[in-house]
C-alpha positions as CSV (number, residue, x, y, z in Angstrom):
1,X,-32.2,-27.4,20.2
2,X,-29.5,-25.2,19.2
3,X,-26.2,-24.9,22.0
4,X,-26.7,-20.9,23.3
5,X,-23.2,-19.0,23.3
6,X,-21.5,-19.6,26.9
7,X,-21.5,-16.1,29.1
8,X,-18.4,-15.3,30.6
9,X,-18.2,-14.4,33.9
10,X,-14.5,-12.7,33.3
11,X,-13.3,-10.1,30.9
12,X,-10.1,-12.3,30.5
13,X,-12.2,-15.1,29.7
14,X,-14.5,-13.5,27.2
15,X,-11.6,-12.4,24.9
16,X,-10.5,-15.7,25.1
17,X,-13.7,-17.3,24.4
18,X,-14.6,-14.6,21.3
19,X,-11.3,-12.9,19.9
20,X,-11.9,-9.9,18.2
21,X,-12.0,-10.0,14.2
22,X,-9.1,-8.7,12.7
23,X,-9.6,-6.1,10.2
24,X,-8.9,-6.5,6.7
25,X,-7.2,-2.9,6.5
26,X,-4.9,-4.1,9.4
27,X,-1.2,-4.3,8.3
28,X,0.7,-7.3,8.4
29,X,3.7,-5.7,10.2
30,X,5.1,-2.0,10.9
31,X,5.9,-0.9,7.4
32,X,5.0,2.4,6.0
33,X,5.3,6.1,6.6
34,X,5.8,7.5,10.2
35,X,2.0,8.5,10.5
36,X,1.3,12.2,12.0
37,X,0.3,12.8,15.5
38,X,-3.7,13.6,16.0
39,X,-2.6,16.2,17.9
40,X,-0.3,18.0,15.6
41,X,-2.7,19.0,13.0
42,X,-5.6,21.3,13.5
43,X,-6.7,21.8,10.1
44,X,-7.1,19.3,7.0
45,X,-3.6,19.1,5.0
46,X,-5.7,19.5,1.5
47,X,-8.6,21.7,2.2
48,X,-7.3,23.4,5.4
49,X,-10.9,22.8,7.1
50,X,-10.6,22.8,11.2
51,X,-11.0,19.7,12.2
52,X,-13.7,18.6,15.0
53,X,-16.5,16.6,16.2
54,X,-17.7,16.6,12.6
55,X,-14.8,16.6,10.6
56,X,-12.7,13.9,11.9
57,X,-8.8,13.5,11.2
58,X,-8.1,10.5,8.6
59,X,-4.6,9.3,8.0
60,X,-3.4,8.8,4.2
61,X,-1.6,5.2,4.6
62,X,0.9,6.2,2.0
63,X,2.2,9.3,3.2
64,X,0.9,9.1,6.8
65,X,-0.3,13.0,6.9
66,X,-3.9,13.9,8.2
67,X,-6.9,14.8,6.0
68,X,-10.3,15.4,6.8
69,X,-12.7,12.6,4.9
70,X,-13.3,14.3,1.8
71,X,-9.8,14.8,0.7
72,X,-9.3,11.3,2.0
73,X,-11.3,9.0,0.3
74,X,-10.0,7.4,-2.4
75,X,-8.5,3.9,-1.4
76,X,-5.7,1.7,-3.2
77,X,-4.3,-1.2,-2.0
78,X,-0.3,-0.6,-1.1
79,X,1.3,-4.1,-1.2
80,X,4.9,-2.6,-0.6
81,X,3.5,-1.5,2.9
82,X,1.7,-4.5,4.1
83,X,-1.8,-3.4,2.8
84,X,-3.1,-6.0,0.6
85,X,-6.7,-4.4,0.5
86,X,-8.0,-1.1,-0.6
87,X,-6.5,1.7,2.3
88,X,-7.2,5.3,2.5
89,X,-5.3,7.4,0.9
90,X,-5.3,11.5,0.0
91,X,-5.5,13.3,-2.7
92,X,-1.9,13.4,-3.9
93,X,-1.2,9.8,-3.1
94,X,-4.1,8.6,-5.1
95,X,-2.9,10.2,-8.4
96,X,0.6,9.0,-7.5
97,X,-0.9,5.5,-7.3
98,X,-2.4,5.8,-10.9
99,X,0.9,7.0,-12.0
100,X,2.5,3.8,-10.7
101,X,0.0,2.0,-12.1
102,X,0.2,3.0,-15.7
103,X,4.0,2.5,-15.4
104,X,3.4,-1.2,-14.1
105,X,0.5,-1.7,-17.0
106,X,3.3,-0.2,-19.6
107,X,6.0,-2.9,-18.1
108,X,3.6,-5.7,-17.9
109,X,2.6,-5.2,-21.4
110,X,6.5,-4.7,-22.8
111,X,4.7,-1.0,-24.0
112,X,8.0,0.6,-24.9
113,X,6.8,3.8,-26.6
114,X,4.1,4.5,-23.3
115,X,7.2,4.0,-21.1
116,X,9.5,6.7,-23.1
117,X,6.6,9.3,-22.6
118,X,5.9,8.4,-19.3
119,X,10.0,9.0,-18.4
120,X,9.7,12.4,-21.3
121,X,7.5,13.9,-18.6
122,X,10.0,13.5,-15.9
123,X,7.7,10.8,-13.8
124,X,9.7,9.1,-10.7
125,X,10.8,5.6,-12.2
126,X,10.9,4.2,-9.1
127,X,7.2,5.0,-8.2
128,X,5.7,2.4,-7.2
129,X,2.7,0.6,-4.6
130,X,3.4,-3.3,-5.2
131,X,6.1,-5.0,-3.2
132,X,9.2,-5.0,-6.2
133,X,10.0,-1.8,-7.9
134,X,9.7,-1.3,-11.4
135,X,13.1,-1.9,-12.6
136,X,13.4,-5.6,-10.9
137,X,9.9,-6.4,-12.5
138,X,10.6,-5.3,-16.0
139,X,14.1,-7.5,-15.3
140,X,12.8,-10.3,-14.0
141,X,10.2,-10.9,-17.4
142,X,13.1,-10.1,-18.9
143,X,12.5,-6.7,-20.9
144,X,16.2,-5.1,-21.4
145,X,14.5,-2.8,-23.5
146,X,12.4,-1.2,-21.3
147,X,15.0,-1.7,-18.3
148,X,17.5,0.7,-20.3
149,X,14.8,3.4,-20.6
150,X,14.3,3.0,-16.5
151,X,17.5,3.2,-16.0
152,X,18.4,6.1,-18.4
153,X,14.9,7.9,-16.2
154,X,16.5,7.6,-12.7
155,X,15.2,4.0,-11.8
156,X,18.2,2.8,-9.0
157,X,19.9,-0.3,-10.3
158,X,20.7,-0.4,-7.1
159,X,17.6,-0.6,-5.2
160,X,17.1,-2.4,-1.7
161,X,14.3,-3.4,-0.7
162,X,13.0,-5.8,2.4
163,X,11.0,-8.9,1.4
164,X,8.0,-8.8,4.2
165,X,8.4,-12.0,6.4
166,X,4.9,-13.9,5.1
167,X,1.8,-15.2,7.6
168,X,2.6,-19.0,7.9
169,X,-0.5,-19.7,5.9
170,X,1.0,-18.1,2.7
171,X,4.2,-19.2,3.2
172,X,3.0,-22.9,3.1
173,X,1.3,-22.1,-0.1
174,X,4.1,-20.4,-1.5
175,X,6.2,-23.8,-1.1
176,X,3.3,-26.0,-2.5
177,X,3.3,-23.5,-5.5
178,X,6.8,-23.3,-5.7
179,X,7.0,-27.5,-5.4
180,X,5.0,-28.1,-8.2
């Protein structure tokens, strides 16, 4: 005989009893662009459709504005604002996502002739979605080559960033990686 869930009697009690699930799209903490009030919007930032009971407002999670869910439904995970799985994201911030992706692919590879055309076109050098910016990655594996052509495109040498304070669970990993 299987054990029936217990009914509570109390709304206090029930949440205690059953939590609710925590998204997976939930952030970690309060990093991220200042979103845009519901109310301040009345039409779509891309298309310019009204919004309604039909067509709802989305926020992009990388530049916080609202979009209606056509010109908001492309989804990237942002790791330098907490979101470790795929977000929604407009339009503009999705191709500026493949742009920092193909600059991460070109340091990760050491693919010095793909970075100097990627800085020829006058791309940001400090685009990027993951956690570090590009100049501390190409630095820490140690590329000097490819740090000289960020540098000479506008990457900051100088660039400050906060390392997000880690749930306890990867934090204990991290020292049982870092231990071994």
């Amino acid at each position: 005989m299987v054990d029936a869930p217990i009914t509570c009697k109390l709304l206090s009690h029930s949440m205690a009893c059953h939590p609710p699930a925590v998204s997976k799209k939930k952030k970690i903490s309060d990093t991220g662009p200042k979103w845009a009030d519901d109310k301040s919007a009345e039409f779509c930032g891309s298309c310019g459709f009204q919004f309604n009971v039909l067509i709802r407002r989305h926020h992009c999670r990388h530049c916080g504005l609202l979009f209606c869910r056509y010109c908001a439904q492309d989804r990237w995970p942002l790791p330098k604002f907490e979101y470790l799985h795929p977000v929604r994201v407009c339009r503009k911030c999705s191709r500026l996502c493949w742009k920092a992706e193909a600059l991460v692919q070109a340091i990760s590879n050491n693919d010095v002739n793909s970075l100097a055309k990627f800085v020829q076109r006058k791309n940001d050098c400090n685009l990027h979605t993951g956690i570090f910016p590009p100049l501390s990655v190409a630095a820490t594996q140690g590329f000097s080559e490819i740090c000289r052509i960020l540098i000479q495109g506008g990457a900051k040498v100088n660039y400050r960033f906060d390392i997000p304070r880690a749930p306890p669970a990867l934090a204990a990993a991290w020292l049982t990686l870092s231990c071994v």
